[in-house]
PDB file with one MODEL, atoms N, CA, C and O in Angstrom:
MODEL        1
ATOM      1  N   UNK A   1     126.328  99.598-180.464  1.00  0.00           N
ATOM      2  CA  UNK A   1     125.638  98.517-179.766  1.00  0.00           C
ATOM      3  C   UNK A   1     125.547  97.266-180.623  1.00  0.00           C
ATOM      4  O   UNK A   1     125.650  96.271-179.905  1.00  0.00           O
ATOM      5  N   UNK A   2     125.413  97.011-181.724  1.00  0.00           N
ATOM      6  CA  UNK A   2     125.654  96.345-182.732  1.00  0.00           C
ATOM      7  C   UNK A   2     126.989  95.374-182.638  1.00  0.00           C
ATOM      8  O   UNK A   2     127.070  94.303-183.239  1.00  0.00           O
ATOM      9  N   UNK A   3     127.942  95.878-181.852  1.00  0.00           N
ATOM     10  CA  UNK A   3     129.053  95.049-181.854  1.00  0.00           C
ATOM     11  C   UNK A   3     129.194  94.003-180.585  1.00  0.00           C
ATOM     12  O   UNK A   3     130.055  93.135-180.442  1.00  0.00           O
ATOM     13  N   UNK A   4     128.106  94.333-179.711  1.00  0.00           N
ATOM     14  CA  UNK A   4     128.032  93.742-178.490  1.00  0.00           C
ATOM     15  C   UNK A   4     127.792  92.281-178.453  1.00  0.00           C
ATOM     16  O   UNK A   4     128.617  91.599-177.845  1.00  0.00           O
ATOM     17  N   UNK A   5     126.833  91.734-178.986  1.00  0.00           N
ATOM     18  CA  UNK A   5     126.485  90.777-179.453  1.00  0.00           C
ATOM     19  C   UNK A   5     127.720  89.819-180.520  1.00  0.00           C
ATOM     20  O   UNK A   5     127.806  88.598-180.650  1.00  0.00           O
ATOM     21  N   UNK A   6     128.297  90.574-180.960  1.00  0.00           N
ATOM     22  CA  UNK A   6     129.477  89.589-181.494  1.00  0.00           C
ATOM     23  C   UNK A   6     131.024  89.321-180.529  1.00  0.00           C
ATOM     24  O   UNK A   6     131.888  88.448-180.615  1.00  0.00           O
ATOM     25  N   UNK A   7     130.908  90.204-179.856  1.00  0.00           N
ATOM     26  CA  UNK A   7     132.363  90.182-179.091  1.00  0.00           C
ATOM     27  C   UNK A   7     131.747  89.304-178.073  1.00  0.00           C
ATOM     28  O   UNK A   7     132.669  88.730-177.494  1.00  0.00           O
ATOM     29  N   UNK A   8     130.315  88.852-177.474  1.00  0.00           N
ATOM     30  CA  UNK A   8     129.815  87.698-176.063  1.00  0.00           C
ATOM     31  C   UNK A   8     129.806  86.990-176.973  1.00  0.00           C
ATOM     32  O   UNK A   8     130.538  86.063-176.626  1.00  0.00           O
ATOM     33  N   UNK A   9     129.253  86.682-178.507  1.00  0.00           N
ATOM     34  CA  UNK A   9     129.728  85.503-178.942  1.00  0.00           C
ATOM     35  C   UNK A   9     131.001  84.604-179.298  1.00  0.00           C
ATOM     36  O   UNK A   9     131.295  83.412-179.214  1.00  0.00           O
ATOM     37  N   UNK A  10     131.611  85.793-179.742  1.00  0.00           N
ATOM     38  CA  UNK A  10     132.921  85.220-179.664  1.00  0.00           C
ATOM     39  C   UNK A  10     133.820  84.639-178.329  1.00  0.00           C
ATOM     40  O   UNK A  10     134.619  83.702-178.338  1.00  0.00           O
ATOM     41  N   UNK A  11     133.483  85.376-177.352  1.00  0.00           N
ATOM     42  CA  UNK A  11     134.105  85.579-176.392  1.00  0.00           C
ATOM     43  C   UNK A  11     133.435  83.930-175.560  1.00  0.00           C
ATOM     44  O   UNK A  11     134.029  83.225-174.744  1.00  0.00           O
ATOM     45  N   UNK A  12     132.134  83.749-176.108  1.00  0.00           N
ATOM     46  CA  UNK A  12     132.010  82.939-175.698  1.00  0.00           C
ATOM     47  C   UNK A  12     132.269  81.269-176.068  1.00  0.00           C
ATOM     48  O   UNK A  12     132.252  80.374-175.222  1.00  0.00           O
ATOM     49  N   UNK A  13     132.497  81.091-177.449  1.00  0.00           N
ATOM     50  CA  UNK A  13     133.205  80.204-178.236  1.00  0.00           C
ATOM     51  C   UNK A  13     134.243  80.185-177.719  1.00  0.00           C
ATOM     52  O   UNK A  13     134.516  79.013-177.460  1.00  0.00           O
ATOM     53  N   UNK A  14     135.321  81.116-177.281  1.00  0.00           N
ATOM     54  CA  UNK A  14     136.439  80.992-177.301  1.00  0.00           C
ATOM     55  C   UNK A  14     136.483  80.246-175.817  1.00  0.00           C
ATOM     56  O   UNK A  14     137.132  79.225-175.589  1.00  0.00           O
ATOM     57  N   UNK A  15     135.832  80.812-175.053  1.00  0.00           N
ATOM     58  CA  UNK A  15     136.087  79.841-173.257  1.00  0.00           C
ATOM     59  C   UNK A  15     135.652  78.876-173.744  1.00  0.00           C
ATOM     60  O   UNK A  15     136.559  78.143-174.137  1.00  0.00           O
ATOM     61  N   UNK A  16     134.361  78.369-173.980  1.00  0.00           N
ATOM     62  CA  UNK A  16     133.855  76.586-174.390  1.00  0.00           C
ATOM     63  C   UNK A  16     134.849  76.337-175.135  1.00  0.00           C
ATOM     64  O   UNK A  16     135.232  75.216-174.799  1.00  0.00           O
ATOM     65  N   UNK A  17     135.465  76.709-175.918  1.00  0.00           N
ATOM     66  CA  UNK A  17     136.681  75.839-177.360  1.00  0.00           C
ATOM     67  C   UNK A  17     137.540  75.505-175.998  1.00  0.00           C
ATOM     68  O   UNK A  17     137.917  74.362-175.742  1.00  0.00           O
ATOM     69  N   UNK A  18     137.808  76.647-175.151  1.00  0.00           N
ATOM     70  CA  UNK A  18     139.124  76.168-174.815  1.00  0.00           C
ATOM     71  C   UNK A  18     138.662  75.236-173.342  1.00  0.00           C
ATOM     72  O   UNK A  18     139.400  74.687-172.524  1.00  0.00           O
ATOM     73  N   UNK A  19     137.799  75.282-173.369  1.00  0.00           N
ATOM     74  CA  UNK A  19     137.247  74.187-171.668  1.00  0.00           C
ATOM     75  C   UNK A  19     137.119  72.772-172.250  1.00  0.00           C
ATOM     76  O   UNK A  19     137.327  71.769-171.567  1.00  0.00           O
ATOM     77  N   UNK A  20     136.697  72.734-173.790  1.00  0.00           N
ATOM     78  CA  UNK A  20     136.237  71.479-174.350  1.00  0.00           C
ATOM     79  C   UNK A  20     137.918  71.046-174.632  1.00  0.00           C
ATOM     80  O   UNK A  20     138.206  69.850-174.660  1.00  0.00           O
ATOM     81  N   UNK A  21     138.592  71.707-174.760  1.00  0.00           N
ATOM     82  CA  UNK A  21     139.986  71.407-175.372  1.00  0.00           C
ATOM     83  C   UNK A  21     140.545  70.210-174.127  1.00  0.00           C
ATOM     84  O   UNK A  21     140.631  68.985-174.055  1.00  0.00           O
ATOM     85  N   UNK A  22     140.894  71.579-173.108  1.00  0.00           N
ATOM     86  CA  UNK A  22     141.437  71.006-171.890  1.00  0.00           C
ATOM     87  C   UNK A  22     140.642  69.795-171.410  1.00  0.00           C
ATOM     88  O   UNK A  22     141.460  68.912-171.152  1.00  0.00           O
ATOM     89  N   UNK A  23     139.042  69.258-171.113  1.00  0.00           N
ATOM     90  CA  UNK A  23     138.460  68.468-170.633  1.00  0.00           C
ATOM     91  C   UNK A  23     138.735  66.907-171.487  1.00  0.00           C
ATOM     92  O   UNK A  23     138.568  65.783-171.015  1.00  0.00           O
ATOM     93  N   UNK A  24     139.092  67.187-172.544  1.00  0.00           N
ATOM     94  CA  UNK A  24     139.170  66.439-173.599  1.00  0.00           C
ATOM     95  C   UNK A  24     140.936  65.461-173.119  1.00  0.00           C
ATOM     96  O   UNK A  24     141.352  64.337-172.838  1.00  0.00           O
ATOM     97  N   UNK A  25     141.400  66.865-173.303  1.00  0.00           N
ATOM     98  CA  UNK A  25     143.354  66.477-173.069  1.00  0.00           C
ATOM     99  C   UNK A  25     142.995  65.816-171.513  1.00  0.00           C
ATOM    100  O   UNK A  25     143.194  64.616-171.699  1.00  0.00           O
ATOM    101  N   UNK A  26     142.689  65.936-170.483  1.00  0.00           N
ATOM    102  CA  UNK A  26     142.229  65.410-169.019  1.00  0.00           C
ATOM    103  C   UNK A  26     141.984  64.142-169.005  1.00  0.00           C
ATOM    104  O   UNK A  26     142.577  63.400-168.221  1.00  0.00           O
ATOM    105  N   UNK A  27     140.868  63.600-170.065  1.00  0.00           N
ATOM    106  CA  UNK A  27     140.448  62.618-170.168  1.00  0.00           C
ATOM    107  C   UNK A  27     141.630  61.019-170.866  1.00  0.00           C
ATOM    108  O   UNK A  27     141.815  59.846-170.543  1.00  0.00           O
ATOM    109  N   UNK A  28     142.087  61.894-171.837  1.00  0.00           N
ATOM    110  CA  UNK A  28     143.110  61.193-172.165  1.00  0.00           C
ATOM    111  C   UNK A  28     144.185  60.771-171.464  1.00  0.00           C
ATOM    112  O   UNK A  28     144.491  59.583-171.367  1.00  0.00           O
ATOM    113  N   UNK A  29     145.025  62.033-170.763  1.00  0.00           N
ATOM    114  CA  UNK A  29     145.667  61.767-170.316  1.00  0.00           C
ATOM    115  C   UNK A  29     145.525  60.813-169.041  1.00  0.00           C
ATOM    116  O   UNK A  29     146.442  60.117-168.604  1.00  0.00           O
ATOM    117  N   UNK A  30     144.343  60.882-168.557  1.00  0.00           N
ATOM    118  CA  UNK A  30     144.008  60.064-167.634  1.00  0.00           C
ATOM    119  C   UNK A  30     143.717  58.242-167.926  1.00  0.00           C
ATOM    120  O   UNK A  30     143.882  57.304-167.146  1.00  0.00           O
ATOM    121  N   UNK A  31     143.455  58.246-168.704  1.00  0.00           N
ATOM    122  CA  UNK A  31     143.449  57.335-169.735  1.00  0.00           C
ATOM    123  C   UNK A  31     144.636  56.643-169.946  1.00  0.00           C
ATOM    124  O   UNK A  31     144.883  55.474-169.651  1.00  0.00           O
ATOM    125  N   UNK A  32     145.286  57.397-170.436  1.00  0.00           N
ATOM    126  CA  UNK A  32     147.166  57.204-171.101  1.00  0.00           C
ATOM    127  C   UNK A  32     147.665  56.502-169.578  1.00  0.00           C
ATOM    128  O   UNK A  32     148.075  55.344-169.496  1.00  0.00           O
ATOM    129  N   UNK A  33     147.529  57.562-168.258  1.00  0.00           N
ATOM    130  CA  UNK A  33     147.894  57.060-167.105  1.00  0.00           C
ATOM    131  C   UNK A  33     147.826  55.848-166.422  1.00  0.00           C
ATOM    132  O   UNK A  33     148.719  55.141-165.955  1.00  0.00           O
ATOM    133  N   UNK A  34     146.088  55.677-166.454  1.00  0.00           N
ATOM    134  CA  UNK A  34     145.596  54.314-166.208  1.00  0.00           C
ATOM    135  C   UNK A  34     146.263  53.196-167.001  1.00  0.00           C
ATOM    136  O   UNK A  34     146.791  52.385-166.241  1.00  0.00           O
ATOM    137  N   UNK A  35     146.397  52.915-168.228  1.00  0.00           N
ATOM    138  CA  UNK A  35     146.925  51.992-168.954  1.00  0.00           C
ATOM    139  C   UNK A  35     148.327  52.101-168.394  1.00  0.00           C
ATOM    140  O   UNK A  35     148.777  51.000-168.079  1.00  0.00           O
ATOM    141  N   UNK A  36     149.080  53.043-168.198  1.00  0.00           N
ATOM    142  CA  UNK A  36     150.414  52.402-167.865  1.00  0.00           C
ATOM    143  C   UNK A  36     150.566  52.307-166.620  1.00  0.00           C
ATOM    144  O   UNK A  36     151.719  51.900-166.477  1.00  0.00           O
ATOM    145  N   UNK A  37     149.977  52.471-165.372  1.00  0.00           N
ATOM    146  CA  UNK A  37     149.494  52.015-164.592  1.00  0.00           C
ATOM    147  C   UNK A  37     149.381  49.977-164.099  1.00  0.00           C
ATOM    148  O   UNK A  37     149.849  49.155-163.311  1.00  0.00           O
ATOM    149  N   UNK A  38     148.428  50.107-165.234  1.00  0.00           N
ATOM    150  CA  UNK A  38     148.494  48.318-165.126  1.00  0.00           C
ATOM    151  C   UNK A  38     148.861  47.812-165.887  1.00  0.00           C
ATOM    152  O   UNK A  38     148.638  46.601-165.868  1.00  0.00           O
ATOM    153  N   UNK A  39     149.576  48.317-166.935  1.00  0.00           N
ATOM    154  CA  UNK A  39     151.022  47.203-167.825  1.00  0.00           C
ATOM    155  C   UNK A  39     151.713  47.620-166.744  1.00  0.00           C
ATOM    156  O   UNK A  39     152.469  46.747-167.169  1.00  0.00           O
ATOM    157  N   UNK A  40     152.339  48.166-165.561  1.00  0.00           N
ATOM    158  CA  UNK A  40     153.545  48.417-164.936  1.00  0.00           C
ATOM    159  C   UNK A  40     153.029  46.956-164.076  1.00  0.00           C
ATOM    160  O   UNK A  40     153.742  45.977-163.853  1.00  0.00           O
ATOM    161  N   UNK A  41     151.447  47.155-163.642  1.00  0.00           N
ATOM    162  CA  UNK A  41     150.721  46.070-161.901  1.00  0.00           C
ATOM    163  C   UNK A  41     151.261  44.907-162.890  1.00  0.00           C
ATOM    164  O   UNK A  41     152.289  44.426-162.415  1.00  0.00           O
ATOM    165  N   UNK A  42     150.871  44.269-164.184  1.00  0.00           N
ATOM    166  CA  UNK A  42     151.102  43.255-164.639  1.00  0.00           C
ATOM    167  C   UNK A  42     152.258  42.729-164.782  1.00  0.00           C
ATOM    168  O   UNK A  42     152.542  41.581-164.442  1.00  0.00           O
ATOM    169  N   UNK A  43     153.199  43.735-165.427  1.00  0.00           N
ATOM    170  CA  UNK A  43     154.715  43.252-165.209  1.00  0.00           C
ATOM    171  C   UNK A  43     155.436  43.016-163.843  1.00  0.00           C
ATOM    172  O   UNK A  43     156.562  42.549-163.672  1.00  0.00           O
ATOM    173  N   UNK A  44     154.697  43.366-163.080  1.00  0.00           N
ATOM    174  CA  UNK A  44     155.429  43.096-161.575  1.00  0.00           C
ATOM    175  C   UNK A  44     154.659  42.087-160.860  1.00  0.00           C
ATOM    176  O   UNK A  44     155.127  41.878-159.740  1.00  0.00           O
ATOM    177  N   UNK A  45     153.462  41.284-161.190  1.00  0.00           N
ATOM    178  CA  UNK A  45     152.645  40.353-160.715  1.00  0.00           C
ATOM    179  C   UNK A  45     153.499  39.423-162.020  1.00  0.00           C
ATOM    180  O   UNK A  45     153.464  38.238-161.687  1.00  0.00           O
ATOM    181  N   UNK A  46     153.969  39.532-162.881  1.00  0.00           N
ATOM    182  CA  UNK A  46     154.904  38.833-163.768  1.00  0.00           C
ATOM    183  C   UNK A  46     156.187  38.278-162.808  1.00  0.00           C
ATOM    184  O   UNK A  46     156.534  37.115-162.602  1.00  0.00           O
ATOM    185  N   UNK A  47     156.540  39.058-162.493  1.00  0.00           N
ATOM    186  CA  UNK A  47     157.806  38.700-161.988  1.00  0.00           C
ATOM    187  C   UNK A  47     157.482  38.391-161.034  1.00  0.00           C
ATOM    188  O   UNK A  47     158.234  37.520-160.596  1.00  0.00           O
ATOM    189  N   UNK A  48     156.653  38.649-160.347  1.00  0.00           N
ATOM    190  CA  UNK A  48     156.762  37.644-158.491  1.00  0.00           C
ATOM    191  C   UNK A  48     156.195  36.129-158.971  1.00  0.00           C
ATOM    192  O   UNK A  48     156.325  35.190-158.185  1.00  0.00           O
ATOM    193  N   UNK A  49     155.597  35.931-160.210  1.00  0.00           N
ATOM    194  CA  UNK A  49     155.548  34.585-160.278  1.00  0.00           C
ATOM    195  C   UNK A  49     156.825  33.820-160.548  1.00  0.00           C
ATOM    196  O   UNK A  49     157.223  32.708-160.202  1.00  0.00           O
ATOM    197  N   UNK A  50     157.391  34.914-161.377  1.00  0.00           N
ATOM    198  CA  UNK A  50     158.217  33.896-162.063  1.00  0.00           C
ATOM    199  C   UNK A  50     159.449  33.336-160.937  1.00  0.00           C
ATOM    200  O   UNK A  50     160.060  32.276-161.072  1.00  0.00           O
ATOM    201  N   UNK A  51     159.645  34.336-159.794  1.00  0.00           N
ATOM    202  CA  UNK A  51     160.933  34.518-158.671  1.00  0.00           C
ATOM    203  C   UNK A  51     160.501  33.220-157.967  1.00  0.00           C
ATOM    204  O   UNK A  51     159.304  33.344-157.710  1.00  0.00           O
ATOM    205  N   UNK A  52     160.981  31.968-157.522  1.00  0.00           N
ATOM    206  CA  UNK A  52     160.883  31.119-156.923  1.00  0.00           C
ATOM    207  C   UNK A  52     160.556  31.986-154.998  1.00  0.00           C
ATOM    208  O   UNK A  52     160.393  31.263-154.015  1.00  0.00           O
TER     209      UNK A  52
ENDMDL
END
């Protein structure tokens, strides 16, 4: 019974490590997305000015 208590702790570090991991990579990448997103809106509001 002694071992019970270390295998829910572990067990439980290991889901939060890996939820904090993924929520983390989500954020970024969403991030990463947005920015190229509107350098793409800007370069193309670029060019309809520049097109007579």
């Amino acid at each position: 019974m002694d071992w019970v208590p270390i295998v829910f702790i572990t067990f439980k570090v290991l889901v939060f490590g890996t939820g904090m991991f993924f929520a983390i990579k989500w954020h970024y990448d969403q991030g990463k997305k947005a920015k190229e997103e509107a350098s793409k809106r800007q370069g193309l509001a670029e060019q309809a000015q520049d097109a007579p």
